[in-house]
C-alpha positions as CSV (number, residue, x, y, z in Angstrom):
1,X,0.0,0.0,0.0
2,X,1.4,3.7,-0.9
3,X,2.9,6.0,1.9
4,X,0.5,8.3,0.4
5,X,-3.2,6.9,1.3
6,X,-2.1,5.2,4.5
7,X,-0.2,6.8,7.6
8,X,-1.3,4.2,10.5
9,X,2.0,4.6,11.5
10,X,1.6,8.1,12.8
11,X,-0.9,7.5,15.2
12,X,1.9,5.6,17.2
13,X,4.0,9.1,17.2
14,X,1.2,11.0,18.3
15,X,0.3,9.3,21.7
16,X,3.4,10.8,23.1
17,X,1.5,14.1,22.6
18,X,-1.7,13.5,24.6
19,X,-0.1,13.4,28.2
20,X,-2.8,15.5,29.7
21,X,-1.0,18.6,29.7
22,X,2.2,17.4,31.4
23,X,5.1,18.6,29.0
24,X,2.7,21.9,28.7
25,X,2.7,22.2,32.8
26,X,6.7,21.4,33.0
27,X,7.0,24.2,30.0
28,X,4.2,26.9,31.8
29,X,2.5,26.9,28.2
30,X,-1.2,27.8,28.4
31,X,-3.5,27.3,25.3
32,X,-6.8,29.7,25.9
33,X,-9.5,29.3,23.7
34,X,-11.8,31.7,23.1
35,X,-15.3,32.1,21.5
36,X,-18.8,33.8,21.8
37,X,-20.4,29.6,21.5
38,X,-18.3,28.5,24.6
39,X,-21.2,26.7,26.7
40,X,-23.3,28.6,24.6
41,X,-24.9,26.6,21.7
42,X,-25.4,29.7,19.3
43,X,-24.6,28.8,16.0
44,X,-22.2,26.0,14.1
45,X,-18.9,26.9,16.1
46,X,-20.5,25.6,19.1
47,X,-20.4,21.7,17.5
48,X,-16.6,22.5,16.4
49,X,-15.7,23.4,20.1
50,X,-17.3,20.8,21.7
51,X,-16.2,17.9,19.3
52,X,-12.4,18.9,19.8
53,X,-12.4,19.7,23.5
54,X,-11.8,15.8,24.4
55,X,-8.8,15.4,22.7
56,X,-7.5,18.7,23.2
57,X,-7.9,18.0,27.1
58,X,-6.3,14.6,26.4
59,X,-3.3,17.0,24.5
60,X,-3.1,19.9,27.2
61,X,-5.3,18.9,30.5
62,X,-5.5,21.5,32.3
63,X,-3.1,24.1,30.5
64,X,-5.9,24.5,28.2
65,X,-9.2,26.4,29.1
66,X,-11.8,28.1,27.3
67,X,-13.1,31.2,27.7
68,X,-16.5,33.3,26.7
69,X,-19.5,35.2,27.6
70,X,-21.2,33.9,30.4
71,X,-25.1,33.2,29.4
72,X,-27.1,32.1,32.6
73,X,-29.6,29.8,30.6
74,X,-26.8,27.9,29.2
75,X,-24.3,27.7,31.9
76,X,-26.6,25.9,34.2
77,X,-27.0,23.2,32.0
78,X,-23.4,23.1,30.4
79,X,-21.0,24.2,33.4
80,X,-20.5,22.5,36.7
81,X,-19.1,25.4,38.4
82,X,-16.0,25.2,40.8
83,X,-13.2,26.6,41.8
84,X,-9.7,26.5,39.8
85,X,-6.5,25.3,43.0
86,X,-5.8,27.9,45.3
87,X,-2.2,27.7,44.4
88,X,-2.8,28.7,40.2
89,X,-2.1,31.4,38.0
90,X,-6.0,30.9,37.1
91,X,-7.3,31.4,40.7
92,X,-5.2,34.4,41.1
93,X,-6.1,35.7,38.1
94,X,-9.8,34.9,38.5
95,X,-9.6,36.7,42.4
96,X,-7.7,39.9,41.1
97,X,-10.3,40.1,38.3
98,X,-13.3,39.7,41.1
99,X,-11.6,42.2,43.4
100,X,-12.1,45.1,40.4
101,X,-15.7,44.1,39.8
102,X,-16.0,41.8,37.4
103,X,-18.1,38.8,37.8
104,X,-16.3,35.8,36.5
105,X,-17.9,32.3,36.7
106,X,-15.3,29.1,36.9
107,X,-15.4,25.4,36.3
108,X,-15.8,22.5,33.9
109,X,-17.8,22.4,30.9
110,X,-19.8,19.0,30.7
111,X,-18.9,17.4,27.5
112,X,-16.2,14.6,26.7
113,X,-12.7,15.6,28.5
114,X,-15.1,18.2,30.9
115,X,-12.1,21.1,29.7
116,X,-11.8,23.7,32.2
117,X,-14.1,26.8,31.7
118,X,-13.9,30.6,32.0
119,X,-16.9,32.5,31.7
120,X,-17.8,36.3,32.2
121,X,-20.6,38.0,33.0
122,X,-20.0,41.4,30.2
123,X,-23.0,43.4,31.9
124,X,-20.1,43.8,35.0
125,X,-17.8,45.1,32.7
126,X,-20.4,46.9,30.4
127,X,-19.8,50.7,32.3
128,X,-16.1,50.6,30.9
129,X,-17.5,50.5,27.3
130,X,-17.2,53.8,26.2
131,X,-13.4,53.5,27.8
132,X,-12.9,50.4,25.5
133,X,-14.2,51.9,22.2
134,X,-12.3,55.1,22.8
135,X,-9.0,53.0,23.1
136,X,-10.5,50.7,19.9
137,X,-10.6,54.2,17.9
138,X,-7.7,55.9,18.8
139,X,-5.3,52.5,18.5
140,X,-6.8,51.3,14.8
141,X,-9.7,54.3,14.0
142,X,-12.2,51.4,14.8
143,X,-15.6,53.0,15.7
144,X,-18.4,50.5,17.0
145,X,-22.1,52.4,16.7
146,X,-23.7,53.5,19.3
147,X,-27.0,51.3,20.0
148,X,-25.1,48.0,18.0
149,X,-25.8,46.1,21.1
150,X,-23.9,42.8,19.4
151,X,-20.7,45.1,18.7
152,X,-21.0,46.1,22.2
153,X,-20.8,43.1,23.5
154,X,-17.8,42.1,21.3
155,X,-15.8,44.4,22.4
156,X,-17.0,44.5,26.1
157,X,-15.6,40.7,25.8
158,X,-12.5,40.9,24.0
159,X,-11.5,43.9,26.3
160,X,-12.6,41.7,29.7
161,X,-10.9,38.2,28.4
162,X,-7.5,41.0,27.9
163,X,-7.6,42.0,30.8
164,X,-7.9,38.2,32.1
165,X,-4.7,37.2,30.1
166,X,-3.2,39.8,31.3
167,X,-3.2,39.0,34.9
168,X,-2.3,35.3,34.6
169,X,1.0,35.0,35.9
């Protein structure tokens, strides 16, 4: 049989990948993923996220964690909220972001490999809008309309899960 149709031999070489995130923890790499559908079953993306969290949870266990809007309908049904380890560079990011107001909801999203989850609640961070879209306009001349309440949110997001990144340690 040709090279070219059959590479059974590669799946060998990849086990030594999926160690549950233990060369990613002994290198303090993180992969964060981030999207609007994150417990949130909105649209196609939501299938995509959920059919590769198991094996990228086998890959990175619990250097990898998702991140998105937190939606109170969906997140009672999809999250099994907890706490991240006391000792983390999540929890202490998750705390510092609590102490300036913003509500942040933790845990493990129930599908296969139960990933860990970030989600967060953008009406707490919704008074430092006109801050974010000031910053948007004067870094790339980026203007959001006024009353585009899905734009709004956008941003209010991409600015809070920033902020996030930028506190893990």
């Amino acid at each position: 049989m040709s090279r070219r149709f059959s590479r059974a031999e590669s799946a060998t070489d990849l086990l030594a990948f999926l160690d549950r995130g233990y060369s990613a923890n002994t290198e303090n790499r993180w992969t964060f993923e981030v999207a609007w559908e994150v417990a949130n079953k909105v649209g196609g993306i939501y299938t995509v996220i959920r059919s590769k969290a198991f094996v990228s949870t086998e890959e990175l266990g619990d250097q990898y964690c998702l991140m998105g809007p937190y939606m109170e309908a969906s997140a009672r049904t999809e999250v099994e909220a907890c706490e991240f380890p006391s000792n983390g560079p999540l929890y202490r990011a998750v705390t510092n972001m609590r102490n300036q107001g913003y509500k942040v909801h933790c845990g493990r999203w129930l599908v296969d490999g139960n990933p860990q989850i970030i989600l967060f609640d953008i009406g707490s961070a919704a008074w430092k809008m006109d801050n974010y879209k000031q910053e948007l306009w004067e870094s790339s001349n980026v203007g959001i309309p006024h009353l585009d309440v899905e734009s709004n949110d956008a941003v209010i997001l991409g600015y809070t899960i920033a902020t996030f990144i930028d506190e893990v340690e």
